[in-house]
C-alpha positions in Angstrom: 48.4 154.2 68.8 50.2 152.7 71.6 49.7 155.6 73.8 45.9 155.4 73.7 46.0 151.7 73.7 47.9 152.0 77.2 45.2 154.7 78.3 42.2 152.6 77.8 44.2 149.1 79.4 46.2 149.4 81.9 42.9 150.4 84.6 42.2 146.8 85.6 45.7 145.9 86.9 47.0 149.5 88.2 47.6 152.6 86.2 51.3 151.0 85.4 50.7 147.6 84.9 51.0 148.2 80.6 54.4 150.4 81.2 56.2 147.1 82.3 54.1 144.4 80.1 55.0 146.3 77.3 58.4 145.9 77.6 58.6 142.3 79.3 55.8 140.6 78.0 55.0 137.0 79.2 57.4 137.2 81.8 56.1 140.6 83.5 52.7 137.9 83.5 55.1 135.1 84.7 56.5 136.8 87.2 53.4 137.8 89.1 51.5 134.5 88.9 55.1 133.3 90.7 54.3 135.9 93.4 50.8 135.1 93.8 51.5 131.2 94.2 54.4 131.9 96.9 51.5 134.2 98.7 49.0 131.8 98.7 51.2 128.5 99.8 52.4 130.8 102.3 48.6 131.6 103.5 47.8 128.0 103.3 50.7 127.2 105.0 49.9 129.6 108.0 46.5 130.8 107.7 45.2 127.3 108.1 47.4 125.6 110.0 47.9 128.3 112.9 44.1 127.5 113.7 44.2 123.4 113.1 47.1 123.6 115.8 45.3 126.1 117.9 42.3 123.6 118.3 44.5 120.0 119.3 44.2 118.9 123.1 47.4 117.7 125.1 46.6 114.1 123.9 47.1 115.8 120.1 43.6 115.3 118.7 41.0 117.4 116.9 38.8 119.5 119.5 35.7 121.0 117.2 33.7 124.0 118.2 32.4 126.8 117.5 35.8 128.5 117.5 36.6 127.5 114.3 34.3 129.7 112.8 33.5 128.5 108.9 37.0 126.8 108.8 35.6 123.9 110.2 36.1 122.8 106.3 39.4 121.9 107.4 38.1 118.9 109.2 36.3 117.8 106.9 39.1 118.3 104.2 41.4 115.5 106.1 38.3 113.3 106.8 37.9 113.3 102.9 40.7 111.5 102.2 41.5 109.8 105.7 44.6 110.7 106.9 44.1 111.4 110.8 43.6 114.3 112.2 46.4 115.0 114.7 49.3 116.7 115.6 51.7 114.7 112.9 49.6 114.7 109.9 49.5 118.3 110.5 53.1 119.3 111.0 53.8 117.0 108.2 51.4 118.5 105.8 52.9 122.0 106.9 56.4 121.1 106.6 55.9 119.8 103.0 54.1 123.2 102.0 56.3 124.9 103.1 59.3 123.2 101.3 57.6 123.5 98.7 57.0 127.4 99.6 60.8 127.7 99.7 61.9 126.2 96.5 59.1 128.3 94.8 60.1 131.6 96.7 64.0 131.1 95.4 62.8 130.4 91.9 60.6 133.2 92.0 63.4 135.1 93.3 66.3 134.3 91.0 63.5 134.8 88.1 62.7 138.2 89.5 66.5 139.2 89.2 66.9 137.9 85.4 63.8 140.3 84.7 64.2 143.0 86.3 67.9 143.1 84.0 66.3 142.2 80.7 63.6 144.7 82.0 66.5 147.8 82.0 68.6 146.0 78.9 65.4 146.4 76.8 64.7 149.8 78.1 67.9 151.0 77.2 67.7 149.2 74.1 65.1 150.4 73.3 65.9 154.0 73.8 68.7 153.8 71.8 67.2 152.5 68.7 64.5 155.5 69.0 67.5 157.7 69.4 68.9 155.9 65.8 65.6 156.2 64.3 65.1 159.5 65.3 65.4 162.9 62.8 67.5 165.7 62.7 64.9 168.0 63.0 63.5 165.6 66.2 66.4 166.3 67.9 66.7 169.7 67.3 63.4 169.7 69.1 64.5 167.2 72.1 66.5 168.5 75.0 69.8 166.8 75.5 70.3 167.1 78.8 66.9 165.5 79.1 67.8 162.4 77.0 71.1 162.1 79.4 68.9 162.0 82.6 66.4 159.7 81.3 69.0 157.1 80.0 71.1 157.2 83.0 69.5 157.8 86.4 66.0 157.7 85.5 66.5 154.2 84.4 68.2 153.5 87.5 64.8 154.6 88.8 62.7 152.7 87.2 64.6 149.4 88.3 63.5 150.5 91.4 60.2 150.9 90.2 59.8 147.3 89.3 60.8 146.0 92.3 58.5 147.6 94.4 55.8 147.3 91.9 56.8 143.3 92.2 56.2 143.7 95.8 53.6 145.4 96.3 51.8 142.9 93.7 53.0 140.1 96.4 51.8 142.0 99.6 48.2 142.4 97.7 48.5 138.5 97.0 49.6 138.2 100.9 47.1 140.0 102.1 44.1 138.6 100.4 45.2 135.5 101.5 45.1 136.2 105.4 41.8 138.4 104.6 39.7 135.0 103.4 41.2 133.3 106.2 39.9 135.9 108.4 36.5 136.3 107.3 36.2 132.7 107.4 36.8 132.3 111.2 35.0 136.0 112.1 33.1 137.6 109.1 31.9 140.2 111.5 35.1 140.8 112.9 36.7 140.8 109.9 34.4 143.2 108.1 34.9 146.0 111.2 38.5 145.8 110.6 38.9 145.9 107.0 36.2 148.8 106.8 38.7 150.4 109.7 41.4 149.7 107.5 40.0 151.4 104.3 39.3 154.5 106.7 42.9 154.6 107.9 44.1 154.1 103.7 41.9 158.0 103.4 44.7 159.4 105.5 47.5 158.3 103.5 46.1 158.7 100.4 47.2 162.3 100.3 50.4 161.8 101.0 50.4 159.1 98.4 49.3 161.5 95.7 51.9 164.9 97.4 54.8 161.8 96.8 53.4 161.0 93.4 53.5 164.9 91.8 56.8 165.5 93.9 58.6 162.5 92.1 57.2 164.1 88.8 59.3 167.3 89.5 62.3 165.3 91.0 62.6 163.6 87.0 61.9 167.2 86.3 64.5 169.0 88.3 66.8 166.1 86.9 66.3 166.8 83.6 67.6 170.4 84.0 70.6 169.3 86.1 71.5 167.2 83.5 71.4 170.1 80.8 73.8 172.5 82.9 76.2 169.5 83.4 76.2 169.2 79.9 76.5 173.2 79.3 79.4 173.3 82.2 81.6 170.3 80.2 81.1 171.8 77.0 81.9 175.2 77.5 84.3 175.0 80.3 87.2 176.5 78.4 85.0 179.8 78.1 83.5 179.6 81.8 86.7 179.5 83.2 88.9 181.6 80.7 86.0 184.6 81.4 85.4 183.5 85.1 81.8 183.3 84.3 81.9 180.0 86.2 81.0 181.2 89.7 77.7 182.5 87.8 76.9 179.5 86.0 77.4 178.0 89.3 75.0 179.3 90.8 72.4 178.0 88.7 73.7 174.5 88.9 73.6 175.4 92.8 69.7 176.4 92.3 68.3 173.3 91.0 70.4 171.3 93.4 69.1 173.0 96.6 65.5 172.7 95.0 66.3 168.7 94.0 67.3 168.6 97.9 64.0 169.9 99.0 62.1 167.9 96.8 63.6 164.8 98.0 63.3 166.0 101.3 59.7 166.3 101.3 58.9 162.8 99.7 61.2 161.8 102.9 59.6 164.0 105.9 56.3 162.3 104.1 57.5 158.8 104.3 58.7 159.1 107.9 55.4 160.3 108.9 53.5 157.5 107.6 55.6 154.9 108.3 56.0 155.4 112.2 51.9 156.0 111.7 50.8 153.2 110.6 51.2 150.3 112.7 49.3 152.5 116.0 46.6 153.1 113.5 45.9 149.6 113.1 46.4 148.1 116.0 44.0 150.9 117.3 41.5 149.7 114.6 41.6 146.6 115.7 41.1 147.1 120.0 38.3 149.8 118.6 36.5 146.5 116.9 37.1 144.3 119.6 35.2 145.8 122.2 32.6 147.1 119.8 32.3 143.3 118.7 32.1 142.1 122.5 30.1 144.9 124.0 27.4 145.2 121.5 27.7 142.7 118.7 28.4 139.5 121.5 30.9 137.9 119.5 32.5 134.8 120.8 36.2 135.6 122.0 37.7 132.3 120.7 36.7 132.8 117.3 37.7 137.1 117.7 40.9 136.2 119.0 41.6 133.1 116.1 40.3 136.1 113.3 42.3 138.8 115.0 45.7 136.2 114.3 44.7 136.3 111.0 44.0 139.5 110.8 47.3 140.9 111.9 49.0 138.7 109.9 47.3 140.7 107.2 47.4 144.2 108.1 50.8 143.4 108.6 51.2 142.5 104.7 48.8 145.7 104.2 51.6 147.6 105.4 53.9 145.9 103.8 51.8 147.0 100.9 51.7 150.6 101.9 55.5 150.8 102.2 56.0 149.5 98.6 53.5 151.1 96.9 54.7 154.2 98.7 58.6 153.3 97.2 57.0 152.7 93.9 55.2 155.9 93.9 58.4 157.4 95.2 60.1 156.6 91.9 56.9 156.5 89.5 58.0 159.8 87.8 60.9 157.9 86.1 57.8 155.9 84.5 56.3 159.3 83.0 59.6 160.9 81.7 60.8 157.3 80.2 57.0 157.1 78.7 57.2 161.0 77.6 60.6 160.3 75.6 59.6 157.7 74.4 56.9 158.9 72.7 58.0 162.3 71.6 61.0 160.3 70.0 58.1 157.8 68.3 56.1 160.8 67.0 60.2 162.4 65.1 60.7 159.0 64.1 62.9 159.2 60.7 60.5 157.9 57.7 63.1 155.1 55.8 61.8 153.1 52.7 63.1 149.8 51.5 65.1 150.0 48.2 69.1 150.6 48.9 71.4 153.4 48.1 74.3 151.5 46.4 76.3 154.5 44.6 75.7 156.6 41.9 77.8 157.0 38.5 77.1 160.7 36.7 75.5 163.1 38.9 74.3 164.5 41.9 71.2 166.9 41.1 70.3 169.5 43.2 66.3 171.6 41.4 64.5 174.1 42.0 65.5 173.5 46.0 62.9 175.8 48.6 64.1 175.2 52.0 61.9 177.2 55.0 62.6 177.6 59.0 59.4 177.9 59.6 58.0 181.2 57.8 61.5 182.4 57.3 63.1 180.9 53.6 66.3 179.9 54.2 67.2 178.6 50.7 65.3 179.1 47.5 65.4 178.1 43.8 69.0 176.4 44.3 70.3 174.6 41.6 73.2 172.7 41.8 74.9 170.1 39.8 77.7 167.9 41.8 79.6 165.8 39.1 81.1 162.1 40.3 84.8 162.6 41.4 84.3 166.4 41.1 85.3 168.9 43.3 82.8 171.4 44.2 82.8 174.2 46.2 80.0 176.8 48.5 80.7 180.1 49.4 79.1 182.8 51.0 79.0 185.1 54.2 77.4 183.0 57.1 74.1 182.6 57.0 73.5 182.7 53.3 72.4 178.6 54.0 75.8 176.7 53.0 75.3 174.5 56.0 71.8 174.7 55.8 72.5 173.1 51.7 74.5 170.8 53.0 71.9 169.4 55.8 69.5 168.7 52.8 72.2 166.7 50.6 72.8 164.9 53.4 69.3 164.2 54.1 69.3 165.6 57.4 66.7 168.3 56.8 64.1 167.0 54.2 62.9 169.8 51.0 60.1 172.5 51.3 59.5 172.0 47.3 62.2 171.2 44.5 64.0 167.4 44.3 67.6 165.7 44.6 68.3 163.7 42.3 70.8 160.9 42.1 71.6 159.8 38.6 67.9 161.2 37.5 66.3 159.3 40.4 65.0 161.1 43.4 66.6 160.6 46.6 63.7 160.4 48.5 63.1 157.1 47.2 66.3 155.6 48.6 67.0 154.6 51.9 68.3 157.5 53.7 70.6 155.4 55.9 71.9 153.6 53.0 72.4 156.4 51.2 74.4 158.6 54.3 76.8 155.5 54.5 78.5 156.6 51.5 78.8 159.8 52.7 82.1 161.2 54.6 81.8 164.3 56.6 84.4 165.9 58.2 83.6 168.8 60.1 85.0 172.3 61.9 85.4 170.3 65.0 86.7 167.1 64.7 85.0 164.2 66.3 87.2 162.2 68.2 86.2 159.7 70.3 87.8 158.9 73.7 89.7 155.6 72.7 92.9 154.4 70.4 93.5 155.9 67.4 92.4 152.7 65.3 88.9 152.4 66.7 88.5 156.4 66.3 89.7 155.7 62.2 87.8 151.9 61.9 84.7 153.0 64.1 85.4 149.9 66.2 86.0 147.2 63.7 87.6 143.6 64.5 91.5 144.1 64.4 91.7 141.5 61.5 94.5 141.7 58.9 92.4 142.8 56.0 91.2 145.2 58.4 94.8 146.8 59.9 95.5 146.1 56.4 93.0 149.4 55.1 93.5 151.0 58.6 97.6 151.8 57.6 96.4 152.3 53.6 94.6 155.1 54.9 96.8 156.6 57.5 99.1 157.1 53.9 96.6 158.7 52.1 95.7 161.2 55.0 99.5 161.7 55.9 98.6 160.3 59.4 101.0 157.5 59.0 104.6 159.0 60.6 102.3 160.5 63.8 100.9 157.3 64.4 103.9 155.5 64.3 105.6 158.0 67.2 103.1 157.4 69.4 104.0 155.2 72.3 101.3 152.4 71.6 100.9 153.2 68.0 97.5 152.7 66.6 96.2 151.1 70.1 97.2 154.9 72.1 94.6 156.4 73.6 93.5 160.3 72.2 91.8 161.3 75.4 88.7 163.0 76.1 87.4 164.9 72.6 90.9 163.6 71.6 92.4 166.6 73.8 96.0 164.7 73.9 96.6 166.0 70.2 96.5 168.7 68.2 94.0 170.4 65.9 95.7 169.1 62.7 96.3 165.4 63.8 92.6 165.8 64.8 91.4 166.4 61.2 93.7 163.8 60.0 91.8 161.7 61.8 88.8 162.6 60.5 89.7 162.7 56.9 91.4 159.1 57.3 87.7 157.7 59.2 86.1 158.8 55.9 88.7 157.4 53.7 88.1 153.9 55.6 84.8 153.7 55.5 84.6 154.1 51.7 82.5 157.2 51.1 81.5 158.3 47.7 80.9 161.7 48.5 83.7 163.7 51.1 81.9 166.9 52.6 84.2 168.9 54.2 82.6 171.6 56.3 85.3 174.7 57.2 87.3 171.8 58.0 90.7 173.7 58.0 89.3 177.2 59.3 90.0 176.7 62.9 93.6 175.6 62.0 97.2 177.6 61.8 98.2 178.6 58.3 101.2 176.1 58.2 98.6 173.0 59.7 96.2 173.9 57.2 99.1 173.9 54.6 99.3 169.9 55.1 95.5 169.2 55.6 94.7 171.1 52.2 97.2 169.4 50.4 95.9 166.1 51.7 93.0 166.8 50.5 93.9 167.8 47.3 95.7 164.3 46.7 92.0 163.1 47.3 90.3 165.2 44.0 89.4 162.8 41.3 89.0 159.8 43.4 86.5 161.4 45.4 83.2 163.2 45.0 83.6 166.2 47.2 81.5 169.2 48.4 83.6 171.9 50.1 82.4 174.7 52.7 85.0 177.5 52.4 85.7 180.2 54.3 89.6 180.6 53.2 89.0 180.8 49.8 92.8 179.8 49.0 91.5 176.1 50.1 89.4 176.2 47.0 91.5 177.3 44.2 91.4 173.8 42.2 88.0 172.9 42.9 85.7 172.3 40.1 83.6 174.5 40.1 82.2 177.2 42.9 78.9 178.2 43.7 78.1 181.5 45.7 75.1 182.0 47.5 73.7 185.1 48.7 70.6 185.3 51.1 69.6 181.6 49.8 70.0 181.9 46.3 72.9 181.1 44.0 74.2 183.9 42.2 77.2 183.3 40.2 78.7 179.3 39.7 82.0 178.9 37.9 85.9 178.0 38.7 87.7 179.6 40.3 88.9 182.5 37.6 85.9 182.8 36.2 84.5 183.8 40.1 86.7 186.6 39.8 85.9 187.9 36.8 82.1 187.3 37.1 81.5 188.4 40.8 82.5 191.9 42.5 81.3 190.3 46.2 83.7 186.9 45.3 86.6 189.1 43.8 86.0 191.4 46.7 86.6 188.4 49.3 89.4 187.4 47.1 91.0 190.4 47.7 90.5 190.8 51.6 92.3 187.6 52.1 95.0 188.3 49.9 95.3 185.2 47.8 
């Protein structure tokens, strides 16, 4: 709905005027009427006066004529109240609007700053919560080096953006101004040279719109810079281990050099206009001079007094020019912000009211049909996950473990069949609620790059309750003897993806972030399949201190991690085919006692 509403609105202040109101509100509206009453002081100031001066004698008192065109309402505006018309009232009267002028100008100014950073706080804002909000499936759909660009140097842009937006809104204001003026002292005059003007505005307005589409594929080009970055930091252990970098390179190479002439176009274009304009006028305006002399037999006092006026404008016209030019320069920041923005809107995560508080029997899994689009992925699944009960899914990959675990989590939402917490459907909990008492712990252990206490607390205050449950659950994860040889404890640092420790002290970690954050329900995906034997020794008996105090759901690939669990359920192409412990697996199951066998357990 806001889409639409912005198509059908924003026509009678400028295609972009509803991008920025929307996000500043009064103060976009503030703002302008600021930069309108600093234009017009300023034309007052000048405009007027320029020609009041123009007309004293030596003595310093009013000539009249026909010179002054139709601002002989000046006159008449001091007679009106009678103060004297001379040389003092006028230079007083100037110097006070101009003061004034000044103090409004470095209000306006200083106002313009707070904006334009509340402008890029609630961008970002902004952004971020419609990242929170958004799916999993959204996401899957959303290109990450694409949300990187936009919330970094796209921004940027778009500060830009509102600055020369800003001033071009002031140079319109400007120019109006000195337009009036002029079409009060010469209407002829002024009419020849603003229809010139217009004509000389068809010459730029192709460039304007080759500027416009190039800045669309500069955001573009971004966007897939962005995306290799990402790729190349991710994967640089394989790049460089397989020397498949200098390939890779080369793409990164490609969408530089085409960035580069990108950017070099929207310059060679701004060059060419810029050192064009100001002939262009000011052969406009010697054009309407002698036309006006020759043929029209305009008086030259009252040309010359319109032609001060009118420079004074097409000199804000360029002004104009030049910012709207910058603006457009940077305007394709404005469609990739609003594009994201939208597509994020439209894979907004539905959330209802009522809170997820715990459950005390049962997690229910029915009559479960999962789809990836016309391929089924999981189908009549039923699955029963007992409080403080160990459970257990195996299978080869891609018989939908993960894929099962996605749904309980509520990342992926049910073709047809329920889940049922303590005989009520999840679906009518609040999923956020509801994934706060869940713990996962994953393959590849998330570490953040900061001290081992805000990677286990998430960040909490450093309060004594708080340490307090920070060292209770180093114990229970065994983390306690590592943290305490570090050099700075609990406050040293892990490095990037925590690569200053190992794989184990990783998953430690991990298992200890759960443990403080109170989960009901530990999911522990392969969590000790990329380890050594010995490491995974110590994780899995870690774990197995935690059964009975924890609900857990374990993906197992080493099916010597799961020997105490439960109860196991195998799947096979997305179905279920034989639950039981771990004995009865072997007894019931060829495929499981076949596993069983491979690994030698």
């Amino acid at each position: 709905m806001k889409k639409e509403k912005r198509k059908v609105n924003y026509k009678f202040l400028g295609e972009y005027f509803n991008f920025f109101y929307e996000k500043l509100g009064i103060r976009f509206l503030f703002d302008m009427v600021l930069n309108v009453m600093v234009s017009c002081l300023d034309g007052i100031g000048l405009a007027m006066f320029i020609p009041l001066l123009k007309l004293m004698d030596n003595d310093g008192n009013m000539r009249t004529g026909k010179e002054m065109g139709n601002l002989h309402f000046l006159t008449d505006m001091f007679n009106a109240v009678h103060v004297p018309v001379n040389i003092y009232s006028v230079l007083g009267l100037m110097g006070i609007l101009f003061a004034t002028k000044g103090g409004l100008k470095f209000f306006q100014l200083s106002s313009q700053v707070r904006l334009k950073q509340t402008f890029i706080k609630k961008l970002r804002f902004g952004l971020t919560s419609d990242m929170q909000s958004l799916s999993y499936n959204g996401f899957l759909k959303l290109d990450a080096g694409k949300i990187q660009n936009i919330l970094t140097s796209e921004v940027q842009k778009l500060q830009l953006a509102i600055t020369h937006y800003l001033n071009s809104v002031s140079g319109v204001a400007m120019l109006l101004t000195y337009v009036i003026m002029a079409f009060l002292a010469n209407w002829q005059f002024a009419i020849l040279v603003a229809i010139g003007s217009l004509l000389s505005n068809l010459v730029f307005s192709r460039a304007v719109k080759t500027v416009k589409k190039t800045s669309m594929k500069i955001s573009s080009r971004g966007n897939v810079f962005n995306s290799h970055l990402i790729e190349a930091v991710h994967y640089f252990k394989y790049l460089k281990a397989t020397n498949q970098f200098k390939g890779f390179s080369g793409k990164i190479r490609k969408v530089i050099r085409e960035s580069e002439a990108l950017n070099t176009k929207v310059g060679y274009y701004q060059a060419v206009t810029t050192s064009i304009k100001e002939p262009m006028v000011m052969l406009i305006v010697i054009v309407v001079i002698i036309v006006q002399i020759k043929f029209l037999g305009g008086n030259l006092g009252s040309i010359i007094l319109s032609l001060l006026l009118f420079y004074r404008a097409l000199s804000f016209l360029m002004n104009f020019q030049n910012s709207w030019q910058n603006f457009i320069q940077n305007v394709g920041a404005i469609d990739s912000v609003s594009k994201l923005i939208d597509e994020m809107k439209a894979q907004k995560e539905i959330q209802v009211a009522k809170p997820f508080t715990g459950f005390q029997h049962s997690i229910e899994i029915k009559d479960l049909i999962f789809k990836y689009g016309q391929t089924t992925v999981l189908k009549n699944v039923n699955i029963q996950i007992p409080k403080n009960k160990t459970i257990a899914l195996v299978g080869e990959s891609g018989s939908g473990k993960t894929t099962l675990i996605n749904i309980v989590t509520g990342l992926l939402p049910m073709e047809s069949g329920n889940m049922f917490v303590d005989g009520v459907p999840v679906t009518e909990y609040n999923l956020d609620s509801f994934r706060s008492r869940i713990g996962y712990i994953s393959q590849e252990a998330v570490i953040f790059k900061d001290d081992v206490f805000n990677n286990v607390t998430f960040w909490a205050e450093p309060t004594e309750e708080n340490k307090k449950h920070f060292w209770k659950v180093c114990e229970m994860s065994s983390l306690t003897d590592f943290v305490e040889s570090l050099p700075e404890k609990e406050l040293t640092s892990l490095g990037d993806k925590g690569m200053l420790i190992s794989g184990g002290q990783k998953q430690r970690i991990s298992i200890a972030r759960e443990l403080y954050k109170n989960a009901d329900i530990l999911i522990l995906d392969e969590a000790t399949s990329a380890l050594d034997s010995e490491t995974e020794l110590v994780i899995q008996q870690n774990i197995e201190k935690l059964q009975g105090s924890y609900t857990m759901i374990i993906i197992a690939h080493r099916l010597s991690t799961i020997k105490n669990a439960d109860r196991i359920y195998m799947l096979d192409r997305g179905e279920v085919t034989y639950s039981g412990k771990f004995k009865e697996m072997v007894e019931k199951s060829e495929r499981f006692k076949r596993m069983v066998s491979l690994q030698q357990i």
